[in-house]
C-alpha positions as CSV (number, residue, x, y, z in Angstrom):
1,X,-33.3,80.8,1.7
2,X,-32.8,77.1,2.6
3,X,-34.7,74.9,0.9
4,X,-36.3,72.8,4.4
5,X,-37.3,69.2,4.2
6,X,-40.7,68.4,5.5
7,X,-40.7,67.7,9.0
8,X,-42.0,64.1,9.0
9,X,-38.3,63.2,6.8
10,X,-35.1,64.1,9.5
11,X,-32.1,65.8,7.3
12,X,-30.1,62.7,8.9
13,X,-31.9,60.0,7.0
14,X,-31.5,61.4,3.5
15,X,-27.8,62.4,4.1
16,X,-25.8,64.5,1.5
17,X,-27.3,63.2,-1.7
18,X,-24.9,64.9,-4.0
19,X,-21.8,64.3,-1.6
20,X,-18.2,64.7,-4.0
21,X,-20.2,65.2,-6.9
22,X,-19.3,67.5,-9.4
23,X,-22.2,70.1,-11.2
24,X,-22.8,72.7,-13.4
25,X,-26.0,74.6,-13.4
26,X,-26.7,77.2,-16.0
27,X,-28.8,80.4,-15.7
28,X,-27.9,79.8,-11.8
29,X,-27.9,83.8,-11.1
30,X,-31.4,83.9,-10.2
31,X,-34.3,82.0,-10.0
32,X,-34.8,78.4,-10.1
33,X,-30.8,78.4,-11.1
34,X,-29.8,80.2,-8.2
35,X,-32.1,77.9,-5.3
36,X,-30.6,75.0,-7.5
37,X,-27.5,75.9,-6.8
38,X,-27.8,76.5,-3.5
39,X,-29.4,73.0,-2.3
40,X,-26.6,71.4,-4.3
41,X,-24.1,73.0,-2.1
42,X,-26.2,72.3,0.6
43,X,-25.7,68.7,-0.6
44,X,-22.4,68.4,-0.4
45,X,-22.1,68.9,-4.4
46,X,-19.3,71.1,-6.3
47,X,-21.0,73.5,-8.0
48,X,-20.5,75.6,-10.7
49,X,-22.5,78.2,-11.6
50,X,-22.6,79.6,-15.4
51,X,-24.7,82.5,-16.5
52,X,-24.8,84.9,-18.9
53,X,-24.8,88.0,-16.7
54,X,-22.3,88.9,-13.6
55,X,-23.1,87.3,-10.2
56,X,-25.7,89.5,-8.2
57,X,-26.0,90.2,-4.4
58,X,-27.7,86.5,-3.8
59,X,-25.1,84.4,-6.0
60,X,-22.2,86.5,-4.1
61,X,-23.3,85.5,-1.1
62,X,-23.1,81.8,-1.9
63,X,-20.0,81.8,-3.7
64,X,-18.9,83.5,-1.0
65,X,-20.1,81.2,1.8
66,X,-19.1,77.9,0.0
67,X,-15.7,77.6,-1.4
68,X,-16.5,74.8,-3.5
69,X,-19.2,77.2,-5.5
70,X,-17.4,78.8,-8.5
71,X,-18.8,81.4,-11.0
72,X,-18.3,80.9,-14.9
73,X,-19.7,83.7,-16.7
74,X,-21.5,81.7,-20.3
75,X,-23.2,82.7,-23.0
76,X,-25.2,79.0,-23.6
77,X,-26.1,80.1,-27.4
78,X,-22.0,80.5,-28.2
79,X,-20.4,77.0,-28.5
80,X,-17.0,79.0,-27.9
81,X,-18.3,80.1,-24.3
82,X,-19.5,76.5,-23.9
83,X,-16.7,75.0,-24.8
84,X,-14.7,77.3,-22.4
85,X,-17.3,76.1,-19.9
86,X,-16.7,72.5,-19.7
87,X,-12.9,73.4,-20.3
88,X,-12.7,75.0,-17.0
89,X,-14.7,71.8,-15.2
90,X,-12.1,69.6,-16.9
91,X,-9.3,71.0,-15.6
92,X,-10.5,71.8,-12.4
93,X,-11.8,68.1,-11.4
94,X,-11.3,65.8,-14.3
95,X,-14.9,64.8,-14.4
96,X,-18.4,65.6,-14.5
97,X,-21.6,64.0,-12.5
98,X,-24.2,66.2,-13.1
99,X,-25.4,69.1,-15.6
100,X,-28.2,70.7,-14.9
101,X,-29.8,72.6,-18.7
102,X,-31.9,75.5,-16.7
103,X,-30.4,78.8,-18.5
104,X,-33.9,80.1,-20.5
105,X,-35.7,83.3,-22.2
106,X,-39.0,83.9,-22.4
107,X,-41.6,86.1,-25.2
108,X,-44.5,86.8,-25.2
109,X,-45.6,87.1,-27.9
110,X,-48.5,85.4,-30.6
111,X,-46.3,83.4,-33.9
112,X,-47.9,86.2,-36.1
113,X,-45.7,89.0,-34.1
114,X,-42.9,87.6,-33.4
115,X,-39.8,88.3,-35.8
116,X,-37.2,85.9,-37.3
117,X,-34.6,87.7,-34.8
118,X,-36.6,87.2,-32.1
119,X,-37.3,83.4,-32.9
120,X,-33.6,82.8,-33.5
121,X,-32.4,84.3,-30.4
122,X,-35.1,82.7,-27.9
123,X,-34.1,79.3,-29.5
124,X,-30.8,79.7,-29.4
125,X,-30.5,80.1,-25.5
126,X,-33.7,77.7,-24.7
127,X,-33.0,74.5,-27.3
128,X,-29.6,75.2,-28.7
129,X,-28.1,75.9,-25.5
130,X,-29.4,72.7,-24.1
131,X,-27.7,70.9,-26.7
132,X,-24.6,72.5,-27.1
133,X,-24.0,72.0,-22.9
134,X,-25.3,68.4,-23.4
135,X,-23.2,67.1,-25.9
136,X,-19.9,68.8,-24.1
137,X,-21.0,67.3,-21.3
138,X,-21.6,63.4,-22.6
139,X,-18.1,63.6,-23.8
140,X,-17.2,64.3,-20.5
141,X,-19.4,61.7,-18.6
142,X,-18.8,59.0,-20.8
143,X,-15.8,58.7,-20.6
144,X,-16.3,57.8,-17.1
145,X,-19.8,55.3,-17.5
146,X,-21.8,57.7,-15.7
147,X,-23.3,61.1,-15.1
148,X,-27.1,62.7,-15.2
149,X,-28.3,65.8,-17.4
150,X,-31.6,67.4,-15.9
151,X,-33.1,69.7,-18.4
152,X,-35.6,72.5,-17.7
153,X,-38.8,72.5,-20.0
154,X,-42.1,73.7,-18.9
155,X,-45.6,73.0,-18.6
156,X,-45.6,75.2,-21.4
157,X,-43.9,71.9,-23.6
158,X,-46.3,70.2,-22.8
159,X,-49.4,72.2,-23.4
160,X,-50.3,75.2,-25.4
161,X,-50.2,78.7,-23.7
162,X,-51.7,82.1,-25.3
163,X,-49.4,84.9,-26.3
164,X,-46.2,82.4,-26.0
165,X,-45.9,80.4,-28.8
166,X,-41.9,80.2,-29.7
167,X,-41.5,79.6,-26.1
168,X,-43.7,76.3,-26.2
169,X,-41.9,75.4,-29.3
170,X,-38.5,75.9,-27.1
171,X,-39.7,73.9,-24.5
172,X,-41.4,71.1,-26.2
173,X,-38.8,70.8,-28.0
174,X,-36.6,70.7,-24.8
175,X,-38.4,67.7,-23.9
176,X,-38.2,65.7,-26.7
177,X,-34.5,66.1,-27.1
178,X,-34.4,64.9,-23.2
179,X,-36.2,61.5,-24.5
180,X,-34.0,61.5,-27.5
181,X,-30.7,61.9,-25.5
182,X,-31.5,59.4,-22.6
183,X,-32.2,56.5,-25.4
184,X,-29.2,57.1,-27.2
185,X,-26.5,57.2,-24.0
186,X,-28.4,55.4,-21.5
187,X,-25.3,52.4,-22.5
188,X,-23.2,55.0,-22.0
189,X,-23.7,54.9,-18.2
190,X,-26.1,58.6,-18.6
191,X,-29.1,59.5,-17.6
192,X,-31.1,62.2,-19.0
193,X,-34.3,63.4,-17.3
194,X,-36.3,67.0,-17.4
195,X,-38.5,68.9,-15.3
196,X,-41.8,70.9,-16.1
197,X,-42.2,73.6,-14.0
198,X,-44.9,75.4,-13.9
199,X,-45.8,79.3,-12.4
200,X,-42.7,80.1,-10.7
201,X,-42.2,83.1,-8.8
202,X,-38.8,84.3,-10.2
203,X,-37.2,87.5,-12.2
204,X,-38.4,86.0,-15.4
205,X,-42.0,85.5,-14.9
206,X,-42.5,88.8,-13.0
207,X,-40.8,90.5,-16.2
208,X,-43.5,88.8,-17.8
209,X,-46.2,89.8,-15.5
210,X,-45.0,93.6,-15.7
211,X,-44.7,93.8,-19.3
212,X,-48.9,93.2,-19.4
213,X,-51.1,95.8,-19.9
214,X,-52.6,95.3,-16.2
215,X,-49.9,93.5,-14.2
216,X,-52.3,92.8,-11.4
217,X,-54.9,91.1,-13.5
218,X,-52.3,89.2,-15.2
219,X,-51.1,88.0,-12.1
220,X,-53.9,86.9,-11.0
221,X,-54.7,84.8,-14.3
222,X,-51.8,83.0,-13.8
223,X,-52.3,82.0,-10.1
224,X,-56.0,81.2,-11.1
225,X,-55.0,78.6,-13.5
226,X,-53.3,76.5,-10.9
227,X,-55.2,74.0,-8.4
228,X,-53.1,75.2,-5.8
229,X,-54.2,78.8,-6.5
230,X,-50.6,79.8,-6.0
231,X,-47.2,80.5,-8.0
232,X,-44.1,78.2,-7.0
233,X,-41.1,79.0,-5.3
234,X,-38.0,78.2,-6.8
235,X,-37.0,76.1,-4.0
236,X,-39.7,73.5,-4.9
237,X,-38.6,73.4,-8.3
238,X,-35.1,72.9,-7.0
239,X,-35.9,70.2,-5.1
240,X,-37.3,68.1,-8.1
241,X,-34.1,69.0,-9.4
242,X,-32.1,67.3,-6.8
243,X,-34.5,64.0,-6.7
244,X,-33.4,63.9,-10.7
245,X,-29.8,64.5,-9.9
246,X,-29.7,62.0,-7.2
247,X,-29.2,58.2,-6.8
248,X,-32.9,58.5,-6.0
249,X,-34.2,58.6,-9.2
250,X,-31.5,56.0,-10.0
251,X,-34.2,53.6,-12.2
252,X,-35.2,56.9,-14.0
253,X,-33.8,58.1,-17.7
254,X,-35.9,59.9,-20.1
255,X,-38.6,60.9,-18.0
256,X,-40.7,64.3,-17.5
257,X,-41.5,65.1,-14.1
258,X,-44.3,67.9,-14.1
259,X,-43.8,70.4,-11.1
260,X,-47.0,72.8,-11.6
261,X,-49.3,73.1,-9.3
262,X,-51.8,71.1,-10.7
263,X,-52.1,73.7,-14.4
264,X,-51.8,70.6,-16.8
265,X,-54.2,68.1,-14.8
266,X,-57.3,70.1,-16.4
């Protein structure tokens, strides 16, 4: 599904914001990745999509449709499959312009029953893969005085959550290493930005949702903690992306742009 632009803002006037530029979105299979990838095509962006898993129906269809879409299949935890990664974007097109960190794991689970295997493994997919893509992409982007990383945290970074602590722990920590990176290499031409999303309607949260003892009542928890009494789509989330990918947000570097519905403003 295109991602449409409100009707009082004609496609015309905001142009191809990511026109020649080249990407890399992780986890971009499904979900938030996927629509990510999508709108950057849709932008006129190179994109290329790494995942851990092989492409499904919807990210077939779009590498299909768009020959500048490529799939990379990555494991963001291995700094050999990263390393392959960035490799391959190298030789492809010399340069990168924009990484986008959104590959992620969830558990739910309270500290007290969660195991040292199960720690390690969330962390290194949702913190150690954003630094292991980061840092092979700096090298990259410096070299050429300019470039944005976008990471995806989570409300859930921000704030505490029941029944999900190593995730919090991921994603706060995501967001502090965003801050971190943008005040060491903003003289290195980069900027380095996240996003917060907050109950999204993709394959991970409703793995969540159905792994509860009553799905329905879960559901309905989440939605209720929301001002817009709603989950997002991926496709909003997406589109925050893109602002932080842009020129738009040209005056922004180290910033946390909350997407959630209105969770955290009570």
């Amino acid at each position: 599904m295109k991602c449409p632009l409100p009707d009082h803002v004609p496609r015309e006037v905001l142009g191809m914001r990511l026109e020649d530029k080249v990407t890399i979105v992780t986890g971009a299979c499904s979900g938030i990745g996927l629509s990510t990838a999508r709108l950057f095509a849709e932008q006129g962006a190179a994109v290329l999509m790494a995942d851990i898993g092989e492409p499904g129906d919807q990210s077939l269809e779009l590498l299909t449709a768009n020959s500048r879409v490529t799939f990379f299949q990555t494991d963001v935890s291995r700094a050999q499959d990263v390393e392959a990664l960035f490799d391959q974007v190298e030789s492809t097109y010399g340069r990168l312009d924009v990484l986008v960190n959104n590959a992620g794991v969830e558990l739910a689970k309270q500290i007290v029953d969660t195991t040292e295997e199960e720690w390690d493994s969330l962390m290194s997919v949702n913190l150690k893969g954003v630094f292991l893509c980061s840092r092979a992409a700096i090298d990259l982007m410096r070299s050429e005085d300019h470039g944005v990383i976008v990471n995806v945290a989570s409300e859930l970074g921000l704030v505490g959550g029941s029944e999900i602590a190593a995730y919090c722990a991921s994603k706060g920590g995501v967001v502090q290493l965003t801050k971190a990176m943008a005040v060491d290499h903003a003289s290195d031409g980069i900027r380095v930005n996240c996003v917060c999303p907050g109950p999204v309607d993709t394959p991970l949260l409703e793995s969540i949702i159905q792994a509860a003892s009553n799905p329905s009542l879960e559901r309905a928890s989440i939605v209720e903690k929301t001002l817009l009494r709603r989950l997002g789509r991926p496709d909003e989330i997406a589109s925050a992306i893109l602002f932080l990918a842009s020129d738009e947000s040209s005056y922004m570097t180290g910033s946390v742009l909350v997407v959630d519905g209105g969770t955290t403003a009570h």
